[in-house]
C-alpha positions as CSV (number, residue, x, y, z in Angstrom):
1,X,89.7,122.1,95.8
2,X,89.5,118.4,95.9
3,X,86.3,118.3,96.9
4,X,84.6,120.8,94.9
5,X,85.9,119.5,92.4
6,X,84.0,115.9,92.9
7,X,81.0,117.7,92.9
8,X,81.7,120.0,88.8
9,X,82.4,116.0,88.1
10,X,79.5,114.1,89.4
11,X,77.3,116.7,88.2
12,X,78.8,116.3,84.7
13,X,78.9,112.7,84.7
14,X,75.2,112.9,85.4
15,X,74.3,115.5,82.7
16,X,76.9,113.3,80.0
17,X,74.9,109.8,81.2
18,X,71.8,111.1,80.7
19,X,72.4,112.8,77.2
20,X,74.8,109.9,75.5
21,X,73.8,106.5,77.5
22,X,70.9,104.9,77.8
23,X,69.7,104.6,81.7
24,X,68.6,101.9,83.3
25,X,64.9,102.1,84.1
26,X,63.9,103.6,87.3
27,X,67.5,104.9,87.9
28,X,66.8,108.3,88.9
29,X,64.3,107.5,91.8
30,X,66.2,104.5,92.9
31,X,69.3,107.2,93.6
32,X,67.1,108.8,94.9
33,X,65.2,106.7,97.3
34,X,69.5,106.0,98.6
35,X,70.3,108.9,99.3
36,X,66.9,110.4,101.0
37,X,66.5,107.0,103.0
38,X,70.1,105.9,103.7
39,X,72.8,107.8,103.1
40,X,70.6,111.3,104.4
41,X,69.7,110.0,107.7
42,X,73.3,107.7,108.1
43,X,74.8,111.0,107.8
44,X,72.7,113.3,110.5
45,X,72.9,110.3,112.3
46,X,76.4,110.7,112.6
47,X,76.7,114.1,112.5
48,X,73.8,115.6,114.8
49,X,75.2,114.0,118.2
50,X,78.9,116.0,117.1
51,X,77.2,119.7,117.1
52,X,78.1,121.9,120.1
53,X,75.2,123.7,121.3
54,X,75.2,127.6,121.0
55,X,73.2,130.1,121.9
56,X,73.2,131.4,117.9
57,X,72.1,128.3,116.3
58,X,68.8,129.3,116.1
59,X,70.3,131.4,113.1
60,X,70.5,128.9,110.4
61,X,67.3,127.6,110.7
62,X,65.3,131.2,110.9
63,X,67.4,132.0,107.4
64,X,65.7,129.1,106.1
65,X,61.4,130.2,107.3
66,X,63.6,133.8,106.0
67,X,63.7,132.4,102.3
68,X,60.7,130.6,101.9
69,X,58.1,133.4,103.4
70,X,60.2,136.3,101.9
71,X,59.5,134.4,98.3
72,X,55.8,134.1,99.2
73,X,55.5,137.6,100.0
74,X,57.7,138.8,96.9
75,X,56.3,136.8,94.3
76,X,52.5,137.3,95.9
77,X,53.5,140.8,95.2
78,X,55.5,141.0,92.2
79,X,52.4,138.5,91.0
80,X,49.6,141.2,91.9
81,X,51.1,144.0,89.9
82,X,52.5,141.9,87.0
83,X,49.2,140.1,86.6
84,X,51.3,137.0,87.1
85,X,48.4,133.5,87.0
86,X,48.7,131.8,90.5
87,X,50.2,128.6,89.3
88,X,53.3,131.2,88.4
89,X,53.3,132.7,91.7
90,X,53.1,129.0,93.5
91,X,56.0,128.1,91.2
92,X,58.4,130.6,92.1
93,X,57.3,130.6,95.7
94,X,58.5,126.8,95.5
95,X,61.6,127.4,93.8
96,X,62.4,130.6,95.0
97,X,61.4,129.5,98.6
98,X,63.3,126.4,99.0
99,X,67.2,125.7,98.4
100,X,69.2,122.5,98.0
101,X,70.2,122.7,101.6
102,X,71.0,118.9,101.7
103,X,72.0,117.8,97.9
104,X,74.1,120.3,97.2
105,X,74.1,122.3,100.8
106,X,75.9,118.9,102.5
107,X,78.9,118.5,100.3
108,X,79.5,122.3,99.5
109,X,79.5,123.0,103.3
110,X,82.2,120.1,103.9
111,X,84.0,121.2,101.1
112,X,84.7,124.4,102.5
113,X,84.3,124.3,105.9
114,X,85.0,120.8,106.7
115,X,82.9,118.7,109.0
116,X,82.1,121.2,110.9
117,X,80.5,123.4,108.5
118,X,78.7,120.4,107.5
119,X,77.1,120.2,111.5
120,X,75.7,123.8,110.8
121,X,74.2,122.7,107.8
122,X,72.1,119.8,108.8
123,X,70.5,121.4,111.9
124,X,69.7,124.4,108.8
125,X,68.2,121.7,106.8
126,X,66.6,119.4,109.1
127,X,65.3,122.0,111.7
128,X,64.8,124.5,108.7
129,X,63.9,124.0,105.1
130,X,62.6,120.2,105.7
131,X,59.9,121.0,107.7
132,X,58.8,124.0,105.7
133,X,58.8,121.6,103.0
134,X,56.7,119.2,104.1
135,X,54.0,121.9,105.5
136,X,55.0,125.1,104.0
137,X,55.6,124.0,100.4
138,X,52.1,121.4,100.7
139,X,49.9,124.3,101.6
140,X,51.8,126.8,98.6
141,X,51.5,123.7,96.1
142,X,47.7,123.2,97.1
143,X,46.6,126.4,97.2
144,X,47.7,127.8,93.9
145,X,46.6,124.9,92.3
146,X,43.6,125.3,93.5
147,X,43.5,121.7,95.7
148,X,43.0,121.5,99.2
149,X,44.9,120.8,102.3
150,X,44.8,118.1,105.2
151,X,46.6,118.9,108.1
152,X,46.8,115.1,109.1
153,X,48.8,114.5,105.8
154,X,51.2,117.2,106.5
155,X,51.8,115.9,109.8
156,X,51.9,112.1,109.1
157,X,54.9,113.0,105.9
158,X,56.7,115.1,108.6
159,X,57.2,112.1,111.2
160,X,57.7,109.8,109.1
161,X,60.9,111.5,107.2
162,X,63.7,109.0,108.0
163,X,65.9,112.1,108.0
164,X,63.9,113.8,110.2
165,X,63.3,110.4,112.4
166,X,67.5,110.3,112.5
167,X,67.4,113.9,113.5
168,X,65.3,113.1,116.7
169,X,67.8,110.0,117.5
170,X,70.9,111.4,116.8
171,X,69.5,114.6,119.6
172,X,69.0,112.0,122.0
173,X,72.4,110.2,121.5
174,X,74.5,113.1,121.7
175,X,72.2,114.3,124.8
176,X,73.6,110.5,126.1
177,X,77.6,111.1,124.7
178,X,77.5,110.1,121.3
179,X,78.2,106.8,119.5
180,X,81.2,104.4,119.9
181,X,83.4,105.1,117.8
182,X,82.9,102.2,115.3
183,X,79.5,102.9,115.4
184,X,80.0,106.7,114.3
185,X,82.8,105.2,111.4
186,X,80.1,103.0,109.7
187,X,77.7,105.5,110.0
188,X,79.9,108.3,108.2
189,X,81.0,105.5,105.9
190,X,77.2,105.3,104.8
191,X,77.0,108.9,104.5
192,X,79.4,109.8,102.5
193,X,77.7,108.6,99.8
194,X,75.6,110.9,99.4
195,X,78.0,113.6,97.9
196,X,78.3,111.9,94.7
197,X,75.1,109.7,94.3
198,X,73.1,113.5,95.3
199,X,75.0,114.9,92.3
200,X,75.2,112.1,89.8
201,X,71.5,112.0,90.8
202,X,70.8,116.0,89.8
203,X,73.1,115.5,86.8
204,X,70.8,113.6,85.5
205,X,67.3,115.5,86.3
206,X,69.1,118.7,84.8
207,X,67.4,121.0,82.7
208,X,67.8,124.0,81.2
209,X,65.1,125.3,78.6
210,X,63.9,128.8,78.5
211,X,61.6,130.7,77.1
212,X,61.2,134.5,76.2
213,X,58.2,135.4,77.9
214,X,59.8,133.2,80.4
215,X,62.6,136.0,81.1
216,X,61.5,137.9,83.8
217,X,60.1,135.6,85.7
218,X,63.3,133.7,85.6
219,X,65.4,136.5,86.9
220,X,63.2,137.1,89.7
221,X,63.2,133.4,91.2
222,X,67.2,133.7,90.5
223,X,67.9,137.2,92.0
224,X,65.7,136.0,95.1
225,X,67.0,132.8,95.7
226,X,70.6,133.7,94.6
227,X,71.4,137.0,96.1
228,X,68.5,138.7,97.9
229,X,67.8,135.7,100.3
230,X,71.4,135.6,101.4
231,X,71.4,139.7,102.0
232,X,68.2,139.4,103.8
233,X,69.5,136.9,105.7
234,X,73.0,137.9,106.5
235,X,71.3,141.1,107.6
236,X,69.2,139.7,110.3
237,X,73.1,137.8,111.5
238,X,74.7,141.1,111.6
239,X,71.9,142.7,113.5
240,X,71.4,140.3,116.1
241,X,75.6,140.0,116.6
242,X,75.6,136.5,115.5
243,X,79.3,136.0,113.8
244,X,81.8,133.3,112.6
245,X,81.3,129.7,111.0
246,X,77.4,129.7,112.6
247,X,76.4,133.0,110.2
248,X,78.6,132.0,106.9
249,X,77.0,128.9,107.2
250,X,73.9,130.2,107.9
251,X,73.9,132.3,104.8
252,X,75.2,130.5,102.3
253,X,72.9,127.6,103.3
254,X,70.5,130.7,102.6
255,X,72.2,131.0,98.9
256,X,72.2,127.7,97.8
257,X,70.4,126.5,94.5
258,X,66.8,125.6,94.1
259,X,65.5,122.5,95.7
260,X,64.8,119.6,93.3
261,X,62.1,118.1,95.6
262,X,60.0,121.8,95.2
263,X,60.8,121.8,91.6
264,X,59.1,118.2,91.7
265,X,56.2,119.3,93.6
266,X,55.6,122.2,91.5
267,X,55.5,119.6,88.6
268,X,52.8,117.5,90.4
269,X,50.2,119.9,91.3
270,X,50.4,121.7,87.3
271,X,52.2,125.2,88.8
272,X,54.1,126.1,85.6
273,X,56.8,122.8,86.0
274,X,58.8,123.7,82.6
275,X,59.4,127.2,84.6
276,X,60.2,125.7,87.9
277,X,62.8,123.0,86.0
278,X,64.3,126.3,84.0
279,X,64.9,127.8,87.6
280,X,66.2,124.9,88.6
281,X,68.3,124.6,86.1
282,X,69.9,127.7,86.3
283,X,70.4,127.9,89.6
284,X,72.1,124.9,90.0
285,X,75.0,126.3,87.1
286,X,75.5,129.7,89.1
287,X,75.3,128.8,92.6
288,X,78.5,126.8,92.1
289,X,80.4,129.8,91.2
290,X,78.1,132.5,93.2
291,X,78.4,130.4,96.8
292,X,82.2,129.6,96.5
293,X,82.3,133.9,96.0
294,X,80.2,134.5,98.6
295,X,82.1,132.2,100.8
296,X,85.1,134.4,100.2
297,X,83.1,137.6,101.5
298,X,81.6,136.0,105.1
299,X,83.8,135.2,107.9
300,X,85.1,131.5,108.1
301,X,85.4,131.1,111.7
């Protein structure tokens, strides 16, 4: 409870800074630029070497391509029969398709499964929705605004990730036994600041303006991202007998919110970015009382 509860406060000190203080310039991205540079790859640094191969870890990571190409193929859809333009469809396909696996995934996983919940949920984000990101969400972003793609710029921002960089090291150490234990403390000391810089950081990016003929379009993102992601994906676990910590993990990871980094690329390539902050918005106020329920409906070990 303790630790859920740092993350309702960080995210309100965030929201109440940026509404009643004035912010130093440059704030946001300087958090920001922390906690993706330092704290993010301190963290699967520390982490990676500590996760115990199993045969069903593939899971957590196939939820993830799961989410993102179901919301391509739903909103493509739902975007052909509701004569939806194509920057909506490349919005919600960004929003809908990518969840806060890391931000908000990382401390929600530790908060209710402990470190190693958390484990599960960096090889989800690193080996799942960060690499989709970086070539999935590029070539939705450029083709529904109507740019072009270069496959040598997709490849170059996936290799030189420092999270993903700390992903391949952290492989290789625990392949050679891990850190010294001094080693691993400083490293987890690093990390765990990312919990509340992430959600001071989102505090202060939040947004939550609607618009009428914004409605359904809003509840479709939502009721992917939020519930029929997670079935989809905790179907595929129950099918294939995968079971325990590895498929609640797995699924909620599935649920979380939308990702602020897609919400941010929507903005930059013009696909409807007052929508995709909405979404964002939203989703980040209900998945912290839809994942806690969910949690209490999938199997904790």
């Amino acid at each position: 409870m303790s630790a859920l509860l740092i993350l309702f406060v960080c995210l309100a000190l965030g929201i109440l800074c940026r509404r009643f203080t004035s912010l130093p310039e440059g704030i946001v991205p300087g958090i920001n630029w922390w906690v993706l540079s330092v704290a993010l790859p301190a963290l699967v640094l520390a982490l990676v070497p500590q996760v115990t191969v199993d045969a069903h870890l593939w899971f957590p990571v196939a939820g993830m391509y799961i989410t993102f190409f179901g919301a391509w193929a739903l909103f493509a859809l739902l975007g052909k029969l509701l004569h939806w333009t194509p920057q909506r469809i490349g919005c919600l396909t960004l929003v809908g398709g990518f969840g806060n696996t890391s931000f908000m995934g990382y401390p929600l996983m530790e908060a209710l499964h402990g470190k190693p919940g958390l484990s599960i949920a960096v090889i989800a984000d690193q080996l799942g929705c960060f690499p989709l990101l970086a070539a999935g969400g590029i070539v939705v972003a450029s083709l529904y605004s109507g740019k072009g793609t270069r496959a040598t710029a997709i490849v170059r921002r996936v290799l030189t990730f420092p999270a993903f960089l700390a992903l391949l090291v952290g492989v290789l150490v625990g392949m050679a036994g891990g850190w010294p234990p001094a080693c691993e403390k400083v490293l987890l000391q690093i990390g765990q600041t990312l919990t509340p810089l992430a959600l001071f950081s989102v505090g202060l990016q939040f947004r939550l303006q609607m618009r009428r003929e914004e409605t359904l379009p809003l509840l479709a993102g939502l009721g992917w991202k939020l519930l029929l992601a997670p079935l989809a994906v905790l179907a595929l676990g129950l099918a294939t007998g995968v079971g325990g910590l590895i498929l609640t993990v797995g699924v909620l990871q599935s649920a979380m919110a939308p990702m602020i980094s897609a919400a941010i690329l929507a903005d930059q390539h013009g696909l409807e970015p007052r929508l995709a902050n909405t979404v964002l918005g939203a989703g980040i106020v209900l998945s912290l009382v839809t994942l806690p329920l969910g949690n209490l409906l999938l199997p904790a070990a």
